[in-house]
Every structure is written in C-alpha cells, then in structure tokens.
C-alpha positions as CSV (number, residue, x, y, z in Angstrom):
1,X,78.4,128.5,165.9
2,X,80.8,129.6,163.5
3,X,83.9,127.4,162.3
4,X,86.3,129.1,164.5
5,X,84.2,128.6,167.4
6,X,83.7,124.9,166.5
7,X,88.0,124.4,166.3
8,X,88.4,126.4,169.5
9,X,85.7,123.5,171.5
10,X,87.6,121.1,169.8
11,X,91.3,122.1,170.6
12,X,90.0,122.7,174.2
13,X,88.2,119.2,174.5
14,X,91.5,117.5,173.0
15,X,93.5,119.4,175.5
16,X,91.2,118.3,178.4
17,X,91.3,114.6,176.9
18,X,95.4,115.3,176.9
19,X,95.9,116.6,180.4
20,X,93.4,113.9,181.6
21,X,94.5,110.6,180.3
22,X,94.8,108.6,183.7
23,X,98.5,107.9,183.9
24,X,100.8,111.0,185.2
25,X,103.3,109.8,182.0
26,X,101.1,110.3,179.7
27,X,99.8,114.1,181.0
28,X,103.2,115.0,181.0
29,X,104.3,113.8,177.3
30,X,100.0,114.9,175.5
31,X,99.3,118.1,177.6
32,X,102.4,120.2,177.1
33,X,101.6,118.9,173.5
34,X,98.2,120.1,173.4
35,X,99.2,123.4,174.8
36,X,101.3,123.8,171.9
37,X,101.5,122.4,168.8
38,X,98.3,121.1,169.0
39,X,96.5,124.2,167.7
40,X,99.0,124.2,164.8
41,X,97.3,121.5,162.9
42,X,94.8,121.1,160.1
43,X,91.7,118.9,159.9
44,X,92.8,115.9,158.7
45,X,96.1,116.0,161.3
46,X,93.4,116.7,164.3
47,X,91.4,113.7,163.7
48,X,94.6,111.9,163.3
49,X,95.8,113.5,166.9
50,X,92.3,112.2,167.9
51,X,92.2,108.8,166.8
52,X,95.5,108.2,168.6
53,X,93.9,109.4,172.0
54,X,91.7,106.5,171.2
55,X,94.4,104.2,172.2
56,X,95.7,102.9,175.7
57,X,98.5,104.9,177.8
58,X,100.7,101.8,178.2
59,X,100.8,101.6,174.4
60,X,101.0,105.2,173.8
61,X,103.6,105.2,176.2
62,X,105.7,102.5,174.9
63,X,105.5,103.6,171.3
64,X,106.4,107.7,172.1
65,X,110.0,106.1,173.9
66,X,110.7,103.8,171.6
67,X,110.0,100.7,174.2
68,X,107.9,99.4,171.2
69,X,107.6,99.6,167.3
70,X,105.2,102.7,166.3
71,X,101.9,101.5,165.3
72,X,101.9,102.4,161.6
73,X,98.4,103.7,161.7
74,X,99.6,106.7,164.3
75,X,103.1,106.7,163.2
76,X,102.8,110.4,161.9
77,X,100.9,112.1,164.4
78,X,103.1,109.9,167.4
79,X,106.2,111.5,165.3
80,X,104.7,115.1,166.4
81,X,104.4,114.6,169.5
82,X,107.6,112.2,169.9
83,X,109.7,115.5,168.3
84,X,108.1,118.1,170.4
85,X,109.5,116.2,173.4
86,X,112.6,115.8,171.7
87,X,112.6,112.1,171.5
C-alpha cells in the first residue's frame, strides 16, 4: 500500500469515526469537519484530530461552545474545528 493510499484509509476511517460519534450534536459540529478541512492536515495535526476523538461527546461538546474551558491538550485541534463552525 502506498503512502497515499494509507492517508486516504485514514481520512476515511476518521470521517466514519466523525459522522458516527453517538450524539446527533456531535455528527453535526465533527462530520461537516471531516468532510472538509480534515484532509487539509499534516501528520502530526491528524493524530492530534485523532486523539481528541478519543474523548467523550459531552466534553467535546461543552469545550467546541465554550460551555467549558478547552482542554489544553486539544486546545489547537478543538480551535480548528471550533473556527470552521464559526464559533
């Protein structure tokens, strides 16, 4: 499999992950997201991306509207996704 191949299962599998989080809020602010942007960003900002996925919707949530203080640790790729929506 060549490297191209190998980003093009990952950006799919993150935008399956995006579109299927379990909460309708959180399809509607990560999948738009992933059918954008996403495929924009290098390495290091993809693992980033992924790492936040790790975390809870009612967290993800709260931190993307500003209902709580942005975990430091995803702070830069929650600001992508936060300014995409225009929030």
């Amino acid at each position: 499999m060549t490297d191209a191949e190998r980003r093009e299962t990952r950006l799919k599998r993150l935008r399956i992950r995006c579109w299927r989080r379990g909460t309708k809020e959180m399809d509607m602010l990560l999948g738009p997201y992933a059918d954008g942007p996403l495929a924009a960003l290098d390495d290091a900002q993809l693992d980033a991306f992924e790492a936040l996925l790790e975390e809870n919707d009612q967290d993800l949530y709260a931190w993307i509207s500003g209902a709580a203080e942005m975990n430091p640790r995803h702070a830069e790729a929650l600001g992508r996704v936060a300014a995409h929506h225009g929030v």
